[in-house]
C-alpha positions in Angstrom: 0.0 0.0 0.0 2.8 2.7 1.2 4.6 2.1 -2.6 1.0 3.1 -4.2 0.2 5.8 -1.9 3.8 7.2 -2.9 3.0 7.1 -6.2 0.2 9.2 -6.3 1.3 12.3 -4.1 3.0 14.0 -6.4 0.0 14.0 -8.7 -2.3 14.7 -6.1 -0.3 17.9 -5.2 -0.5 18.7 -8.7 -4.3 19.1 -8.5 -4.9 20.1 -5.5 -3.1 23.5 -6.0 -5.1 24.2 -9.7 -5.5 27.7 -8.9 -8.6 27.7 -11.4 -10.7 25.4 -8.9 -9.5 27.7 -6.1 -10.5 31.1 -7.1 -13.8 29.2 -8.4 -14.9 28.5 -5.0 -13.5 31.8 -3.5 -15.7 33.1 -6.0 -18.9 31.3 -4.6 -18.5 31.4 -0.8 -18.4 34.9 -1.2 -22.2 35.1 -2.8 -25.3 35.2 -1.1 -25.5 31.1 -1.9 -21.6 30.5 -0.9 -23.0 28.3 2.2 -24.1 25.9 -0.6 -22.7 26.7 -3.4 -19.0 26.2 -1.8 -20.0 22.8 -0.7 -21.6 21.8 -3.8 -18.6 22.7 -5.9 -16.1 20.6 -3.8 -18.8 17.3 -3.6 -18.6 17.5 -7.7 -14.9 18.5 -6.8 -14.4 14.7 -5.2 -16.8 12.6 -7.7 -15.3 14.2 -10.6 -11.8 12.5 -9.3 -13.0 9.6 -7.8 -15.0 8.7 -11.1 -12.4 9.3 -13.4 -9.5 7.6 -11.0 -11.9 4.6 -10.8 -12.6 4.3 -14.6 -9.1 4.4 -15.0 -7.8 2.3 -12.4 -10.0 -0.5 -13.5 -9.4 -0.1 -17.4 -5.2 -0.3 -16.2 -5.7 -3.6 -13.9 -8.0 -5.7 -15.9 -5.1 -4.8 -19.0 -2.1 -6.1 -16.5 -0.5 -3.3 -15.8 2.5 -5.6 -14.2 4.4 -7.8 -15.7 4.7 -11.6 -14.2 8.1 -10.3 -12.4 5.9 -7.5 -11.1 7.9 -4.9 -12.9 5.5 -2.2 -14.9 4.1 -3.2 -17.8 5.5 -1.9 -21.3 2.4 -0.4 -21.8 2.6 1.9 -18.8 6.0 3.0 -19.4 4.4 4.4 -22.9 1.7 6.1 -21.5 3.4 7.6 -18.9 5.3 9.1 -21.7 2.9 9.9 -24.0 1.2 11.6 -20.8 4.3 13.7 -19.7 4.9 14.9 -23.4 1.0 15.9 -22.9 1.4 18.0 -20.3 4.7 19.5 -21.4 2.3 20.5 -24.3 -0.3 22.2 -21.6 2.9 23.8 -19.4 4.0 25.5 -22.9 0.6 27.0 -23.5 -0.2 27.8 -20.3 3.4 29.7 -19.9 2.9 31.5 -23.1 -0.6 33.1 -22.3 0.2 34.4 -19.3 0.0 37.9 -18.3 2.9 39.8 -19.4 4.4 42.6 -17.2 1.5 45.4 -16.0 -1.0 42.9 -17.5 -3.6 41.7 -15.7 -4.0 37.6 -15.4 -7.8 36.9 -17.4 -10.3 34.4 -16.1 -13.1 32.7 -17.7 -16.1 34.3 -18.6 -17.8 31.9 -16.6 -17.3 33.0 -13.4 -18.9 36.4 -14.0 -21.5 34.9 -13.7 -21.0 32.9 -10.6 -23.6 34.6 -8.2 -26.1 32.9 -10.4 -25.2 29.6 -9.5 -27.2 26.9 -7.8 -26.1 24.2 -5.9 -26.9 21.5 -8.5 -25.1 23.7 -11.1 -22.1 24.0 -8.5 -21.9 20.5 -8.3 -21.6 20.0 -12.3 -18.5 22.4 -12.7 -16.9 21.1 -9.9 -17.2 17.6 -11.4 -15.6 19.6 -15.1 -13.0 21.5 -13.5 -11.6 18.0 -11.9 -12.7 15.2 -14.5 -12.4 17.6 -18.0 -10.2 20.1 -17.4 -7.5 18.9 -19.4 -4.7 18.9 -17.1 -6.4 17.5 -14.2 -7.7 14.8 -16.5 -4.3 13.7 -17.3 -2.3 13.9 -13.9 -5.9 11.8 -12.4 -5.1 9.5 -15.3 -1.1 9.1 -14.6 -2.3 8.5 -11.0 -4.4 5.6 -11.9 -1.9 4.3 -13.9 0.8 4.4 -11.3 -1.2 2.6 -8.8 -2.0 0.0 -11.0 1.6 -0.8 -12.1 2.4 -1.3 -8.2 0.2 -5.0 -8.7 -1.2 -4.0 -4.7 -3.9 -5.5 -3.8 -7.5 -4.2 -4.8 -8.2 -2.9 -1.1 -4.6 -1.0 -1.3 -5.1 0.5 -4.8 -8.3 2.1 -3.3 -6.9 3.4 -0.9 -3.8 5.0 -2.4 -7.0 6.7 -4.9 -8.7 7.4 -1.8 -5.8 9.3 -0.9 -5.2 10.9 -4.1 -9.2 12.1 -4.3 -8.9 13.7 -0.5 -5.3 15.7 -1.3 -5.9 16.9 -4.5 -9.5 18.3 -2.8 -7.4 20.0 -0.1 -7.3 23.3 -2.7 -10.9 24.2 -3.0 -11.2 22.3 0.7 -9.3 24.3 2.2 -10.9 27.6 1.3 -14.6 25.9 1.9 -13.2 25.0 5.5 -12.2 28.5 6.5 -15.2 29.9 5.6 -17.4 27.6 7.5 -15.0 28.1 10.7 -14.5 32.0 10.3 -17.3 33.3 8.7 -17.2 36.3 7.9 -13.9 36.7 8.9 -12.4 34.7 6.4 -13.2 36.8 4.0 -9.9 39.5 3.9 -7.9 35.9 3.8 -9.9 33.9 0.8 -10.0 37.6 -0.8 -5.9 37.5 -1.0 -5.7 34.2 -2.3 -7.7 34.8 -5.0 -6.2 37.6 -6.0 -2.4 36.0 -6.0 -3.9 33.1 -7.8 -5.1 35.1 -10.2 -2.3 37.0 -10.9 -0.2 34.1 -10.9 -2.3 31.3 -12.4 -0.7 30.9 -15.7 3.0 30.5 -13.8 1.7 28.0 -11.4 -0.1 25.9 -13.8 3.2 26.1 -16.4 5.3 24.9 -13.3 2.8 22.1 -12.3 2.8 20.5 -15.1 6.9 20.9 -16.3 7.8 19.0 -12.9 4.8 16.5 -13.5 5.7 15.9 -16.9 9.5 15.2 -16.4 8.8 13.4 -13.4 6.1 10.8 -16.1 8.5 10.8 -18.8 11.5 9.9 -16.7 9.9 7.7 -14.7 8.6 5.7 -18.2 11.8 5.7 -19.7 13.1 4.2 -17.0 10.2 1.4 -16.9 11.5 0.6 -20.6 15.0 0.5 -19.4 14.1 -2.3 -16.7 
């Protein structure tokens, strides 16, 4: 279990601090529906994870992700590179659209229209933002993989994606649990973060995914090596 759980970390971090997700549910709790809107978000936040880390997981065992010496299978080694070469691709864009000196850092047009929001609607781009969104999609995926090539046992491989759905929720948690224990009070902290998120969303993101990326391709060339 402790060899699967260590494989996912890294990717878990990864999507946990999306600053996208974050400033989304800064965004809410500080509506007139935040109480259950803020909520909402991070429940779609979790199934969106869990579902696609499941999917995966299951797709990567029943195709033997380990070989009969228990070393990764060929087939993971590729993936993990084709993965890592993917999200080079996304660290590229992300690094060339971002806000150039005196600029200021653009969001989506979505979230202008966030104090509209209801719960159920909550719920659905939470589950987007952490199964679609391109980059999350791929380091959830790399996860799965990773736990499958361990060959753990089924109860161990949940819980190593147990752990990876609960840290990579810790960034929009985190928010959701200060405003439920400060209230109002919260607000002058949540409004900081995202306002250095957004100023700095493009970096982050570019930096994610360049240490994530080397970090799949090395690891995959090294599974072909073995």
């Amino acid at each position: 279990m402790a060899d699967a759980i260590g494989q996912v970390l890294s990717f878990a971090v990864g999507v946990a601090i999306s600053p996208l997700p974050i400033i989304a549910v800064v965004l809410m709790l500080a509506t007139p529906s935040g109480r259950l809107n803020g909520p909402a978000f991070l429940g779609g936040w979790l199934l969106g994870l869990a579902a696609v880390g499941t999917i995966v997981l299951i797709a990567s065992s029943g195709a033997d992700a380990t070989d009969a010496d228990g070393a990764p299978a060929t087939w993971v080694s590729w993936l993990k590179i084709v993965l890592g070469v993917l999200l080079l691709g996304v660290a590229v864009k992300q690094w060339r659209g971002r806000p150039r000196a005196g600029e200021e850092g653009t969001l989506p047009g979505w979230m202008k229209t966030i104090d509209t929001f209801t719960p159920t609607r909550s719920v659905a781009m939470g589950v987007a933002l952490s199964a679609i969104n391109p980059k999350n999609l791929l380091l959830t995926i790399g996860a799965a993989a990773a736990i499958a090539q361990t060959g753990a046992s089924t109860g161990s491989q949940a819980a190593a994606l147990a752990v990876f759905v609960v840290v990579g929720a810790l960034g929009p948690g985190i928010p959701v649990a200060i405003s439920v224990v400060m209230g109002d009070r919260a607000r002058p902290i949540l409004d900081e973060v995202k306002a250095w998120m957004g100023a700095h969303n493009a970096a982050i993101m570019s930096v994610i995914c360049l240490v994530i990326a080397a970090k799949l391709v090395g690891d995959g060339v090294i599974g072909l090596g073995s």
